[in-house]
N, CA and C atoms of all chains as a GROMACS GRO file, in nm:
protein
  588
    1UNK      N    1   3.001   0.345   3.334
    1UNK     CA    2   2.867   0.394   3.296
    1UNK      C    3   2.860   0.546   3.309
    2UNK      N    4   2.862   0.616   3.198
    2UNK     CA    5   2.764   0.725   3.208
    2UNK      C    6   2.635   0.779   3.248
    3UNK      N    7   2.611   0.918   3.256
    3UNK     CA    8   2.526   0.940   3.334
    3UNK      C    9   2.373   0.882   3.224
    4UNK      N   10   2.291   0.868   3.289
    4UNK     CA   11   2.181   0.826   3.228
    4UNK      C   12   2.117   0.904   3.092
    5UNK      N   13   2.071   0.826   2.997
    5UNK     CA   14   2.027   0.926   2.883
    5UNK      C   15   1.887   0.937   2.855
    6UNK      N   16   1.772   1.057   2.891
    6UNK     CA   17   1.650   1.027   2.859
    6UNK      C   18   1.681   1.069   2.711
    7UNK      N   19   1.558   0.937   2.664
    7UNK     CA   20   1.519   0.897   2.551
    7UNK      C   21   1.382   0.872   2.523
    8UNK      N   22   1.328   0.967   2.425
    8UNK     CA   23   1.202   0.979   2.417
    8UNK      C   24   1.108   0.998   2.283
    9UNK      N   25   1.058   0.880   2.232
    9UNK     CA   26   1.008   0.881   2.070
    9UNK      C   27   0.895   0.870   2.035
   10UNK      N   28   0.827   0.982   2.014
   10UNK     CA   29   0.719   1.004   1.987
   10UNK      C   30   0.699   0.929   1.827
   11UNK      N   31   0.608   0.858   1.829
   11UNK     CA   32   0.552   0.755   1.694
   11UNK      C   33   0.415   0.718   1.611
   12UNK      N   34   0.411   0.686   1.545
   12UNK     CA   35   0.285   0.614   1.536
   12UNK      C   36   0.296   0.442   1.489
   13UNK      N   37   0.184   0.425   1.543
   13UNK     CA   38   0.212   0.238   1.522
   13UNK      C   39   0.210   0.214   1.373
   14UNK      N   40   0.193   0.273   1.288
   14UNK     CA   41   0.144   0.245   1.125
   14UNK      C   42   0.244   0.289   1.069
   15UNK      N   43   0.394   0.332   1.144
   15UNK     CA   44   0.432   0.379   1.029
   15UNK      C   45   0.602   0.374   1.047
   16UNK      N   46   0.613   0.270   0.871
   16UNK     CA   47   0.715   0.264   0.900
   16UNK      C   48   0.871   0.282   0.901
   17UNK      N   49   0.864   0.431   0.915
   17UNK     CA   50   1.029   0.506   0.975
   17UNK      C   51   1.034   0.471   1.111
   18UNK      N   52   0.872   0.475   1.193
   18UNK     CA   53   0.867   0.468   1.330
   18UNK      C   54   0.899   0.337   1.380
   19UNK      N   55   0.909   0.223   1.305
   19UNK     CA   56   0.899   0.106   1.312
   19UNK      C   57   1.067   0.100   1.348
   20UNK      N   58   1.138   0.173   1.197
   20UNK     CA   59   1.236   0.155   1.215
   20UNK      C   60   1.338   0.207   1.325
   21UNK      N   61   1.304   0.305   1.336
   21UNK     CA   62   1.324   0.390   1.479
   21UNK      C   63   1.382   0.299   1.602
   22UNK      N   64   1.284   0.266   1.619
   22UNK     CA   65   1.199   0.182   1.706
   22UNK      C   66   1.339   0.028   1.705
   23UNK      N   67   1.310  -0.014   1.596
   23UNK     CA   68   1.412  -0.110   1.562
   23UNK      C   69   1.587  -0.084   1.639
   24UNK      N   70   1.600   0.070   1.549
   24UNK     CA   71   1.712   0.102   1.594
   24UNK      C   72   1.768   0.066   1.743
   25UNK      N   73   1.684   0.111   1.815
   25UNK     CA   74   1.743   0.129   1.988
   25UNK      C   75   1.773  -0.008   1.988
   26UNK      N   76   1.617  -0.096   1.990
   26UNK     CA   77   1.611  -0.208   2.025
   26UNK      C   78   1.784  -0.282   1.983
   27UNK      N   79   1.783  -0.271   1.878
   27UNK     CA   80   1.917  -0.392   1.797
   27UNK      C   81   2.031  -0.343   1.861
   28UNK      N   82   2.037  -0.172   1.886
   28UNK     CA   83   2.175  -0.133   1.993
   28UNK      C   84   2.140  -0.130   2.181
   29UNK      N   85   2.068  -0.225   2.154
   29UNK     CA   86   2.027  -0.231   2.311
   29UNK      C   87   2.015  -0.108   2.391
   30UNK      N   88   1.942  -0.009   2.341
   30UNK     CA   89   1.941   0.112   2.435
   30UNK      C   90   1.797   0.165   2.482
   31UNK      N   91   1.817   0.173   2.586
   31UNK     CA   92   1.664   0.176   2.674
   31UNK      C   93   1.580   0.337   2.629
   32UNK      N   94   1.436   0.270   2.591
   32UNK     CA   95   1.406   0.439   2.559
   32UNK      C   96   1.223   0.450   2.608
   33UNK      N   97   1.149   0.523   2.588
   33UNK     CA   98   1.009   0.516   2.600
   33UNK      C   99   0.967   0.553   2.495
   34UNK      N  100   0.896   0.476   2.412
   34UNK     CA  101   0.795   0.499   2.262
   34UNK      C  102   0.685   0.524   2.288
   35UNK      N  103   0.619   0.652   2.234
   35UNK     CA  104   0.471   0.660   2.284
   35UNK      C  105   0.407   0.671   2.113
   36UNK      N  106   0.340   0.573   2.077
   36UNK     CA  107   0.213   0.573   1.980
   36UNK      C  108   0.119   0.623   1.961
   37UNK      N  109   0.104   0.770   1.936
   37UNK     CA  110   0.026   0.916   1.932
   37UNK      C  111  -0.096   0.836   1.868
   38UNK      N  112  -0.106   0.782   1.774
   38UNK     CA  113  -0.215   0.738   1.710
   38UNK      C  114  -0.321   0.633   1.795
   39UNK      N  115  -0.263   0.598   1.916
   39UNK     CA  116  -0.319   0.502   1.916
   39UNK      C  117  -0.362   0.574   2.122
   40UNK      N  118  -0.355   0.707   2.084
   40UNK     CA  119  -0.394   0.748   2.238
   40UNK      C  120  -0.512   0.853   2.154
   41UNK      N  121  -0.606   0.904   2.254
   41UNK     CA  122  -0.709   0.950   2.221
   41UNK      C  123  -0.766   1.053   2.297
   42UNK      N  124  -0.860   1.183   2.281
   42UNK     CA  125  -0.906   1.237   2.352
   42UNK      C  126  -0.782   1.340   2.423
   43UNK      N  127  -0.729   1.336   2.596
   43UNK     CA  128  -0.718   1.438   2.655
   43UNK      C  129  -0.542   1.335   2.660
   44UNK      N  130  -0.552   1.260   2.637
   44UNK     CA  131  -0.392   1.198   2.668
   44UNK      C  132  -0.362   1.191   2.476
   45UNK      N  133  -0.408   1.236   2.366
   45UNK     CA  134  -0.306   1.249   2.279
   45UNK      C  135  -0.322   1.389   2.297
   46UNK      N  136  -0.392   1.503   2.296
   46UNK     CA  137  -0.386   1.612   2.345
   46UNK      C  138  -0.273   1.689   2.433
   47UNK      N  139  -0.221   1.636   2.528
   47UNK     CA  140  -0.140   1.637   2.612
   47UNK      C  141   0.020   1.591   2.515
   48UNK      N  142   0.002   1.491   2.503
   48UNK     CA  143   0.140   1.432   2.366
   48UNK      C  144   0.146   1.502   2.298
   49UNK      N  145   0.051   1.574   2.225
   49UNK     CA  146   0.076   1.654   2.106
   49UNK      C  147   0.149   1.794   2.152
   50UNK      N  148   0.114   1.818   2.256
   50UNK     CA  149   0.171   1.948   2.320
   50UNK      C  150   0.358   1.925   2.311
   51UNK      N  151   0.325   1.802   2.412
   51UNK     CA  152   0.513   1.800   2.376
   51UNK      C  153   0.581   1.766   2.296
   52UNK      N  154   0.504   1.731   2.169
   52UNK     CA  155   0.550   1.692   2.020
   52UNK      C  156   0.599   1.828   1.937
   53UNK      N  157   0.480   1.939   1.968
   53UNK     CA  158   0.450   2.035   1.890
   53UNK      C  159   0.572   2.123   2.010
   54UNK      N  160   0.634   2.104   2.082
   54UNK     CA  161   0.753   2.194   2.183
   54UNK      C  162   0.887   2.158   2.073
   55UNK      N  163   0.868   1.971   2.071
   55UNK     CA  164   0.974   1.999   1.995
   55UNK      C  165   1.003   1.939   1.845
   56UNK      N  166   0.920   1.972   1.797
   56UNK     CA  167   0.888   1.978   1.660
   56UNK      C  168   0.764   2.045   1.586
   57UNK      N  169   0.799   2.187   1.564
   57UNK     CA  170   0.683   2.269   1.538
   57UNK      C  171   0.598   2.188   1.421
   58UNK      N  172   0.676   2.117   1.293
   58UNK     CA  173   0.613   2.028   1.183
   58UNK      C  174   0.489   1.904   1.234
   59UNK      N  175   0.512   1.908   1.356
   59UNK     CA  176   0.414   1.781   1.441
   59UNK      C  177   0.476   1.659   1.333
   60UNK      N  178   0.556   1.590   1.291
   60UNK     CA  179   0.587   1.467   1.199
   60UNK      C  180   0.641   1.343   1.281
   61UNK      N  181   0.624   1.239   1.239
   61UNK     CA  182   0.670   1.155   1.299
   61UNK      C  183   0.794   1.030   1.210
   62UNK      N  184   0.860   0.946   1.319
   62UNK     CA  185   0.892   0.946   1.428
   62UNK      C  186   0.970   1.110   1.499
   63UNK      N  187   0.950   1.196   1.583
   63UNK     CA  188   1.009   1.280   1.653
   63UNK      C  189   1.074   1.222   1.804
   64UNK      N  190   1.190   1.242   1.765
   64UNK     CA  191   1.302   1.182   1.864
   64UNK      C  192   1.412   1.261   1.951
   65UNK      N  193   1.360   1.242   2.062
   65UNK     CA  194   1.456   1.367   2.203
   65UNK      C  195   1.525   1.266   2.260
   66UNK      N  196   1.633   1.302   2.244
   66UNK     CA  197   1.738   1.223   2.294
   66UNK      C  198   1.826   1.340   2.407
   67UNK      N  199   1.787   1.326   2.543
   67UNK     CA  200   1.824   1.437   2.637
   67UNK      C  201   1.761   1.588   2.563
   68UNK      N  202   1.870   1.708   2.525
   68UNK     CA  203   1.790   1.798   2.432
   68UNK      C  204   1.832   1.798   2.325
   69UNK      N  205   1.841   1.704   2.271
   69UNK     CA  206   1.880   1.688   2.109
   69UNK      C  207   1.726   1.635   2.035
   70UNK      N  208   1.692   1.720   1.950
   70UNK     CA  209   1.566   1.688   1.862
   70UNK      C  210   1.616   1.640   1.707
   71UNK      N  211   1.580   1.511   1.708
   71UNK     CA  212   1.568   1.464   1.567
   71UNK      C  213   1.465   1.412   1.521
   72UNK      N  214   1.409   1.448   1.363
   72UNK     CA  215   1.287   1.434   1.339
   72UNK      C  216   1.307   1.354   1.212
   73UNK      N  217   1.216   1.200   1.189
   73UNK     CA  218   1.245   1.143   1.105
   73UNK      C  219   1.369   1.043   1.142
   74UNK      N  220   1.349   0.904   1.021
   74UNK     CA  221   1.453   0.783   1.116
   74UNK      C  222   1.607   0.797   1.003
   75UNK      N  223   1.705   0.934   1.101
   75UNK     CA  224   1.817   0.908   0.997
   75UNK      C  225   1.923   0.855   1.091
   76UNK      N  226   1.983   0.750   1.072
   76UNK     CA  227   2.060   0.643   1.100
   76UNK      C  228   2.194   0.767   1.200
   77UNK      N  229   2.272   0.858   1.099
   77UNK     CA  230   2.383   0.903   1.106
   77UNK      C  231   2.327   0.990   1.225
   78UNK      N  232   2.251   1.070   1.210
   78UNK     CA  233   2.206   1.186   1.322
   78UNK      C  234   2.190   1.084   1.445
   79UNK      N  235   2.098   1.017   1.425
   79UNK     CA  236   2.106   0.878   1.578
   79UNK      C  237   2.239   0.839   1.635
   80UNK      N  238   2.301   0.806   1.571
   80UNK     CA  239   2.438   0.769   1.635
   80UNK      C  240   2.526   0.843   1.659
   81UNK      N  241   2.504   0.972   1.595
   81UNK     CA  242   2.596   1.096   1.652
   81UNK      C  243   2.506   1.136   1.810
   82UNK      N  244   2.425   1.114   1.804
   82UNK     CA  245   2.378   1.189   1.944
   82UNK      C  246   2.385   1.079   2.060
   83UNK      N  247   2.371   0.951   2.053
   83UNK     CA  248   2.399   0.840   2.106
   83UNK      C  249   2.562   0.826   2.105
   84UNK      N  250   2.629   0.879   2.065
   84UNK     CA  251   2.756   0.884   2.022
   84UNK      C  252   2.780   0.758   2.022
   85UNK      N  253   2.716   0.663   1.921
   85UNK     CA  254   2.728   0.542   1.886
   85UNK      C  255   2.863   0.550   1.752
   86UNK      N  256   2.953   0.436   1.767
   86UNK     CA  257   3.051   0.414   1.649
   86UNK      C  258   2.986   0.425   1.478
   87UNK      N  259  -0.838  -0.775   0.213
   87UNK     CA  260  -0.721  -0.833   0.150
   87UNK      C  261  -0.588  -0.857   0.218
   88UNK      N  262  -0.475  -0.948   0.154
   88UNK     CA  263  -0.394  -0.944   0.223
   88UNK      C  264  -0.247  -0.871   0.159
   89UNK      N  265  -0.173  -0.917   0.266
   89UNK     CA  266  -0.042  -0.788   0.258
   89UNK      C  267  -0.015  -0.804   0.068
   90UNK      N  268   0.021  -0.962   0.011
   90UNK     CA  269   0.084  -1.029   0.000
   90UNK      C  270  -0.016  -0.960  -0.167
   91UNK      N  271  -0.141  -0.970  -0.196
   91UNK     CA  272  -0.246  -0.936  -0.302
   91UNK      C  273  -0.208  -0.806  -0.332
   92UNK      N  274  -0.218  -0.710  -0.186
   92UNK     CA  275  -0.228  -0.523  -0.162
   92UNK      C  276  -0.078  -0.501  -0.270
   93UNK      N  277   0.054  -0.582  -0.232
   93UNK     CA  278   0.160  -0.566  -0.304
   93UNK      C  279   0.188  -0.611  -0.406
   94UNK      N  280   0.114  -0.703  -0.486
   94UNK     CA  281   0.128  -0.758  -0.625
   94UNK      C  282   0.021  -0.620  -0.684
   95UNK      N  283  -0.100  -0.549  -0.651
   95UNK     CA  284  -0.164  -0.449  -0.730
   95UNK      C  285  -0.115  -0.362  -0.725
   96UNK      N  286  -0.061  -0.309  -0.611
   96UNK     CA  287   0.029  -0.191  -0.612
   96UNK      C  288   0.124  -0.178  -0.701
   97UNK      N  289   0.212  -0.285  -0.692
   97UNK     CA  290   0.314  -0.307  -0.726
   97UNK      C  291   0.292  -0.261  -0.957
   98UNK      N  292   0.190  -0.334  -0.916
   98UNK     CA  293   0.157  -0.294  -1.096
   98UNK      C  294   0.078  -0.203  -1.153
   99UNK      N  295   0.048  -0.135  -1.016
   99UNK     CA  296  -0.020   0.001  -1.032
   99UNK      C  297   0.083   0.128  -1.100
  100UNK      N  298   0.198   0.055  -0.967
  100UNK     CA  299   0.348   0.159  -0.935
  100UNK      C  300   0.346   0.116  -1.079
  101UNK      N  301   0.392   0.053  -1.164
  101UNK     CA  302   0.461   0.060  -1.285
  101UNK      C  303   0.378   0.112  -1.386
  102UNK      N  304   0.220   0.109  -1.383
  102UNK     CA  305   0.158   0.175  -1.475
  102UNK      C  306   0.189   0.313  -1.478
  103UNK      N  307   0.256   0.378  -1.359
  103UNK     CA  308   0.219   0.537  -1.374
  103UNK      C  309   0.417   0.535  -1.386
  104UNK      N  310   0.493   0.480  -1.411
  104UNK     CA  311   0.630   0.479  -1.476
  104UNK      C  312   0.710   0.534  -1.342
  105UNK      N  313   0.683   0.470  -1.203
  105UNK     CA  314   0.694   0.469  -1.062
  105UNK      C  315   0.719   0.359  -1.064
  106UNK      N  316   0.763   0.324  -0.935
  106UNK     CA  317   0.828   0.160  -0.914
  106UNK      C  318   0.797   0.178  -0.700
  107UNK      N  319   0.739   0.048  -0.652
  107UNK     CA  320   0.746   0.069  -0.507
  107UNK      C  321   0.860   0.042  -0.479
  108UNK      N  322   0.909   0.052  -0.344
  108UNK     CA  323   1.047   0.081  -0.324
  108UNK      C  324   1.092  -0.026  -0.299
  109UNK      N  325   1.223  -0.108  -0.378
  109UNK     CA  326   1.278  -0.219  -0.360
  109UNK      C  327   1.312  -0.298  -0.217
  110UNK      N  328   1.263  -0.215  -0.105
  110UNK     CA  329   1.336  -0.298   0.005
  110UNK      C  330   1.163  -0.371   0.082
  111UNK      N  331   1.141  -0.489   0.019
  111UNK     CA  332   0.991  -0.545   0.021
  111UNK      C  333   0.940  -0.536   0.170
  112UNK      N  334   1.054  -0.600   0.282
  112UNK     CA  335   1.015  -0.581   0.382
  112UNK      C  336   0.911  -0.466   0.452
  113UNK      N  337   1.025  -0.323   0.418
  113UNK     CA  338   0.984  -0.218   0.421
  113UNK      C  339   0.869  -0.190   0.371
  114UNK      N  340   0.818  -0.221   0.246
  114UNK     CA  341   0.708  -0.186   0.172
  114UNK      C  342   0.589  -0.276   0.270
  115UNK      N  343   0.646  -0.411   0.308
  115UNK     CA  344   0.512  -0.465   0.363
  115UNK      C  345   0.480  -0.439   0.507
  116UNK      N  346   0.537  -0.331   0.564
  116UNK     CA  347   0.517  -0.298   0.684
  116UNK      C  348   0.479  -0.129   0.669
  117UNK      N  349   0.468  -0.115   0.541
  117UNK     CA  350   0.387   0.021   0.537
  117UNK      C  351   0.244  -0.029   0.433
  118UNK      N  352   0.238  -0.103   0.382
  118UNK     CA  353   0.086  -0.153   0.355
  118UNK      C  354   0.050  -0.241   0.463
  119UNK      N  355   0.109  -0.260   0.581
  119UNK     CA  356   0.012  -0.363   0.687
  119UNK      C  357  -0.064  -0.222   0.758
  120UNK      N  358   0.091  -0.144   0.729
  120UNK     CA  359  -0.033   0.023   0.837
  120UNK      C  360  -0.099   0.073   0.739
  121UNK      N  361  -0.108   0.064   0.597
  121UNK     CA  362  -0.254   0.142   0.502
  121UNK      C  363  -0.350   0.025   0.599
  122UNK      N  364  -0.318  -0.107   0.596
  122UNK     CA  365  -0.473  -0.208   0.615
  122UNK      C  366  -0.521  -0.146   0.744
  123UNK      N  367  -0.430  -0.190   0.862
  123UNK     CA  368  -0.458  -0.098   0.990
  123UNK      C  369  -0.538   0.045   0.951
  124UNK      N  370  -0.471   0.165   0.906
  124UNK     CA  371  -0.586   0.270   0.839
  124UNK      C  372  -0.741   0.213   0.808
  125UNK      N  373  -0.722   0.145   0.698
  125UNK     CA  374  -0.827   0.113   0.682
  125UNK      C  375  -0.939   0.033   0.755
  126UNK      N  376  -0.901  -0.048   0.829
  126UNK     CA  377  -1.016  -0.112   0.957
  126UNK      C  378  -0.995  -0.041   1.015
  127UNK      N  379  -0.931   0.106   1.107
  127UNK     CA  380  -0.976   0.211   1.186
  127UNK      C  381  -1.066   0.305   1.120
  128UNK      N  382  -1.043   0.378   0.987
  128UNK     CA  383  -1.100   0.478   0.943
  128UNK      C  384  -1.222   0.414   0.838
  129UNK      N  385  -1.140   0.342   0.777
  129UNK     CA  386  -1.243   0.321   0.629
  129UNK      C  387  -1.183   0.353   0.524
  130UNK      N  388  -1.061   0.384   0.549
  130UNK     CA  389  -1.012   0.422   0.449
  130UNK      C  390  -0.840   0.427   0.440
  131UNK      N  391  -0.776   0.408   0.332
  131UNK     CA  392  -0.622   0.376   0.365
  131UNK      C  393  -0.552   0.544   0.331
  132UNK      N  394  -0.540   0.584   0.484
  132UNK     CA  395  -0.505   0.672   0.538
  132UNK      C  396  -0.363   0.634   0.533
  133UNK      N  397  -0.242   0.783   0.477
  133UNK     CA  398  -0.137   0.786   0.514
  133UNK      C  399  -0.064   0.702   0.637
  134UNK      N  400  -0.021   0.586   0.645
  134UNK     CA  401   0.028   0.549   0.788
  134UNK      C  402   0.149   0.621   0.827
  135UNK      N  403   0.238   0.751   0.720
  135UNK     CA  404   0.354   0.819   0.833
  135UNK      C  405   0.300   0.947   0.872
  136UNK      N  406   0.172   0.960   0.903
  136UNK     CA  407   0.085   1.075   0.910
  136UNK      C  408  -0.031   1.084   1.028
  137UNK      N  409  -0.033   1.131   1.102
  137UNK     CA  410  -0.129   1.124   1.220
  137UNK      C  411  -0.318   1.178   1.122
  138UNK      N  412  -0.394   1.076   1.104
  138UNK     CA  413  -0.525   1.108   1.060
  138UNK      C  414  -0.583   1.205   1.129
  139UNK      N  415  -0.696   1.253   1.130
  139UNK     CA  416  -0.795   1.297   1.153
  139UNK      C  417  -0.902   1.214   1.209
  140UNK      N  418  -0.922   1.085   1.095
  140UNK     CA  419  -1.021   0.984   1.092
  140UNK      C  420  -1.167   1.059   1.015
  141UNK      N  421  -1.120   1.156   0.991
  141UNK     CA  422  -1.269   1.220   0.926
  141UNK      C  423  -1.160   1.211   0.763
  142UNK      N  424  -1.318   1.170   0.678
  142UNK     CA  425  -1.256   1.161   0.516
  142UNK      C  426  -1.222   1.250   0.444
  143UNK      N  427  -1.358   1.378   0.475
  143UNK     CA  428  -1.289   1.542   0.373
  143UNK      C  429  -1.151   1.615   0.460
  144UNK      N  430  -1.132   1.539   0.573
  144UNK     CA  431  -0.989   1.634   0.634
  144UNK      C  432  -0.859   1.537   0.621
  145UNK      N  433  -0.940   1.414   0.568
  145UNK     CA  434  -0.774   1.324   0.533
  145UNK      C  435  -0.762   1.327   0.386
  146UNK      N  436  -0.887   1.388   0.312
  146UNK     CA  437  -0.814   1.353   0.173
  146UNK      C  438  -0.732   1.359   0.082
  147UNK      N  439  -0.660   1.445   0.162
  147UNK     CA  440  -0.547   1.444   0.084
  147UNK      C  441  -0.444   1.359   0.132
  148UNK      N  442  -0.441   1.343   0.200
  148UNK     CA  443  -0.318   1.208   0.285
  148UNK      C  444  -0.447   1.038   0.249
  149UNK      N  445  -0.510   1.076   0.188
  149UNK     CA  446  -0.518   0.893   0.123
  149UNK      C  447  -0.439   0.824   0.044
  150UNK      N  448  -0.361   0.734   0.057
  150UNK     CA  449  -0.240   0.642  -0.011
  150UNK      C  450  -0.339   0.621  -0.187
  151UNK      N  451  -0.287   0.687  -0.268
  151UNK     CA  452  -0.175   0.746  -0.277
  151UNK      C  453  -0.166   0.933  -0.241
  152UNK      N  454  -0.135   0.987  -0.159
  152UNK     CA  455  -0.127   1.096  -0.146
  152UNK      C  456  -0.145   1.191  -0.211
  153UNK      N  457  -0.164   1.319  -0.228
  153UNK     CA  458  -0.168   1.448  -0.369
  153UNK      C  459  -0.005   1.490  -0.368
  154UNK      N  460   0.054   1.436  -0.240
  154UNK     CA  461   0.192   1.534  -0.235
  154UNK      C  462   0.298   1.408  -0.304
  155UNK      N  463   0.256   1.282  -0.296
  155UNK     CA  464   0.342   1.222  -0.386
  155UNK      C  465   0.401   1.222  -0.524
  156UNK      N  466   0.337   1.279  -0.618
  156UNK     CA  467   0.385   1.299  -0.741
  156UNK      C  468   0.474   1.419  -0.703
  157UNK      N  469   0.449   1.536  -0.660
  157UNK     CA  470   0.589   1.647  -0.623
  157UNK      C  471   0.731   1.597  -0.548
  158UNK      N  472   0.660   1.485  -0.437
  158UNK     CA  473   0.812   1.412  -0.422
  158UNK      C  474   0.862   1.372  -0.451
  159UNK      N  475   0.780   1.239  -0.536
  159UNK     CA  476   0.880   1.201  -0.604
  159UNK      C  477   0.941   1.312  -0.739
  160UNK      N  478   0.906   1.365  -0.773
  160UNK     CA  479   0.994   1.482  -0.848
  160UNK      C  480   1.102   1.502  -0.817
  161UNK      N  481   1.134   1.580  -0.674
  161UNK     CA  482   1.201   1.626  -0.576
  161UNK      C  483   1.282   1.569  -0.543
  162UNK      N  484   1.228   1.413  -0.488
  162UNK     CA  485   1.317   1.395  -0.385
  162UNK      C  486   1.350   1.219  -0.460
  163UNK      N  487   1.247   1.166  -0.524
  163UNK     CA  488   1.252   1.066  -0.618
  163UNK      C  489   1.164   0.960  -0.516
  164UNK      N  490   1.117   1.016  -0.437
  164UNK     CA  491   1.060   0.903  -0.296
  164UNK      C  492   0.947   0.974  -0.244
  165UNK      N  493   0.791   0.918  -0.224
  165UNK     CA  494   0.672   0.987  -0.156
  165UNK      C  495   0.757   1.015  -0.014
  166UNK      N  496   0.708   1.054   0.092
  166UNK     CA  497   0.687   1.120   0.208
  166UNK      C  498   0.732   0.981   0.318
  167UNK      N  499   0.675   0.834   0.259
  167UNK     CA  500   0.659   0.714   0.340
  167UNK      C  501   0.776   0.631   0.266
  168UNK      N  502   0.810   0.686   0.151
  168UNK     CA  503   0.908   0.600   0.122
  168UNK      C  504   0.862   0.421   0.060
  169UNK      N  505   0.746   0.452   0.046
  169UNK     CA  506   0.670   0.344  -0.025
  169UNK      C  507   0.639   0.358  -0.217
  170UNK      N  508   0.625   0.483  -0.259
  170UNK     CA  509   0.627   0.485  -0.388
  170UNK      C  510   0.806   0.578  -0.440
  171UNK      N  511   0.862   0.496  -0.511
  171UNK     CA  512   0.982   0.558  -0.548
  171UNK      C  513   1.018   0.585  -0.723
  172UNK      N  514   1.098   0.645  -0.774
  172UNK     CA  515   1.131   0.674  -0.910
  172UNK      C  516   1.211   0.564  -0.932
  173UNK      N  517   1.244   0.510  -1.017
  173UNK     CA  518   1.333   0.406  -1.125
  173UNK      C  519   1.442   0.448  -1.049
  174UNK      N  520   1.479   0.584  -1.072
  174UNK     CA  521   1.572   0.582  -1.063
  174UNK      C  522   1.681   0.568  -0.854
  175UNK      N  523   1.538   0.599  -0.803
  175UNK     CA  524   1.567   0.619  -0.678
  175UNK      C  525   1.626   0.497  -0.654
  176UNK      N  526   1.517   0.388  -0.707
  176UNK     CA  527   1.512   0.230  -0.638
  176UNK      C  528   1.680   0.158  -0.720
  177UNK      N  529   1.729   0.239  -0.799
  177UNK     CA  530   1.840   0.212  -0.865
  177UNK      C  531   1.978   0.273  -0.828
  178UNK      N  532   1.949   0.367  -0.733
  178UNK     CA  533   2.014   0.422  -0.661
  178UNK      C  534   2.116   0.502  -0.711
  179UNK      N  535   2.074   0.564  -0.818
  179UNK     CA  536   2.164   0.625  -0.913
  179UNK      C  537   2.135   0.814  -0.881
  180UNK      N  538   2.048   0.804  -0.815
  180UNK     CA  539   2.019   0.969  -0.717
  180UNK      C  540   2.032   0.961  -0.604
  181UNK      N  541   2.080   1.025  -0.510
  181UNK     CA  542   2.073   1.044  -0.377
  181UNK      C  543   1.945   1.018  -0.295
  182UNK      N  544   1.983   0.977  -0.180
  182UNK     CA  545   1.839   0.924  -0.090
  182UNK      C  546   1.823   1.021   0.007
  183UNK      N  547   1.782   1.090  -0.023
  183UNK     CA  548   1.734   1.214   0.124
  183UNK      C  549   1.580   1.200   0.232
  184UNK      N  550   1.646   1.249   0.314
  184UNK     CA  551   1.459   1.250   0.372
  184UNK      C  552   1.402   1.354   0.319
  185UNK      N  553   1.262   1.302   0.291
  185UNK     CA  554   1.142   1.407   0.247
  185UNK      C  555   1.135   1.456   0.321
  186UNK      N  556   1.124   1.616   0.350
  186UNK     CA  557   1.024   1.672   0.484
  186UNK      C  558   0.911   1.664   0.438
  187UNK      N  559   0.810   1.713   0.535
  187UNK     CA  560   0.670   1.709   0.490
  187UNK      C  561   0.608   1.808   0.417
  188UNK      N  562   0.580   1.793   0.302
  188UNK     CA  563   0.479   1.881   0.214
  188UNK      C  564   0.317   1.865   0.265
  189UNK      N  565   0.265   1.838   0.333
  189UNK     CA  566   0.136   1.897   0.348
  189UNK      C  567   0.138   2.011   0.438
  190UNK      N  568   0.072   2.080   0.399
  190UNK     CA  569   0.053   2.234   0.474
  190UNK      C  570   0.009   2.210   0.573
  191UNK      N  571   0.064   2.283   0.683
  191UNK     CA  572   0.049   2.274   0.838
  191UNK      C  573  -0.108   2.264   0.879
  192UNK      N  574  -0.171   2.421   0.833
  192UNK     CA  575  -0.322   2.388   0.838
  192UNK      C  576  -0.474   2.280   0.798
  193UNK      N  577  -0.376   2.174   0.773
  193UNK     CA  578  -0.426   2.071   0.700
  193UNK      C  579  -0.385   1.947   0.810
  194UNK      N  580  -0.253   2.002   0.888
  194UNK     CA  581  -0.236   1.872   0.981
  194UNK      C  582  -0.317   1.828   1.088
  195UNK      N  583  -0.297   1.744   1.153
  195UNK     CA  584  -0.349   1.677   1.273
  195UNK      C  585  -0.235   1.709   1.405
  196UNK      N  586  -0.237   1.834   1.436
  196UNK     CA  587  -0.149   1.881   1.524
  196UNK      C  588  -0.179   1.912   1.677
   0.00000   0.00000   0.00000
């Protein structure tokens, strides 16, 4: 085992690249935290948006930090290079 | 309405304007379950790969079908959601790229 990987995907529930995203980890069994911007409100999406907008000035979703690797949008090849999945 | 109605009108909407929705149905019906979702939150079928507003004159331009979709698909042969595509996209005879986002920043929900 390697050292641990934070994994962190900012989403919305409606939408679906985020879905697929989302899909991704799940089917390669890899542990992550999804947070659903759309579906938080007031002073806690406020707060999300801050660290959305750190690392993705476009604010778009799915936006995906994988340790400090920023990928924005669900592209298969960029995911598995940073997961250094086969 | 349901998923199953939303994608038979669409679907023959997409071909009236010489557009086609994008062949992978699954996909398509999990981005019209988030227009319906839009719509019992807002009132209206709000972009679902797009964070709303929930106010109507600051989403109107992200209402399905979008203003920035006809330039993508130009571009890129695919809207923004990957729900309205060109003949030729869904035929796969052009390259599949990701759209970035064409709506202007000052217009987002940031």
């Amino acid at each position: 085992m390697g050292p641990k990987i934070s994994i962190k995907l900012y989403t919305l529930s409606t939408c679906s690249h985020c879905s697929r995203t989302k899909r991704f980890f799940k089917d390669n069994d890899i542990e992550m935290e999804a947070v659903d911007v759309d579906l938080l409100s007031g002073a806690d999406r406020e707060r999300v948006m801050d660290e959305v907008r750190k690392l993705n000035p476009d604010c778009s979703f799915p936006t995906i930090c994988i340790n400090d690797t920023v990928i924005v949008g669900f592209n298969e090849e960029k995911l598995k290079k940073a997961l250094k999945l086969p | 309405m349901t998923l199953e109605a939303l994608y038979t009108i669409l679907s023959r909407y997409a071909e009236s304007q010489g557009i086609r929705l994008n062949k992978d149905k699954p996909f398509v019906i999990d981005i019209l379950q988030g227009l319906l979702t839009n719509e019992a939150r807002y009132g209206y079928r709000s972009c679902p790969c797009r964070l709303a507003w929930g106010v109507k004159e600051q989403d109107a331009d992200i209402v399905c079908p979008c203003v920035y979709r006809d330039p993508d698909i130009a571009e890129y042969g695919s809207c923004f959601c990957g729900l309205y595509v060109s003949v030729a996209w869904n035929e796969g005879t052009i390259e599949r790229r990701q759209v970035p986002e064409r709506r202007p920043k000052e217009k987002r929900m940031m």
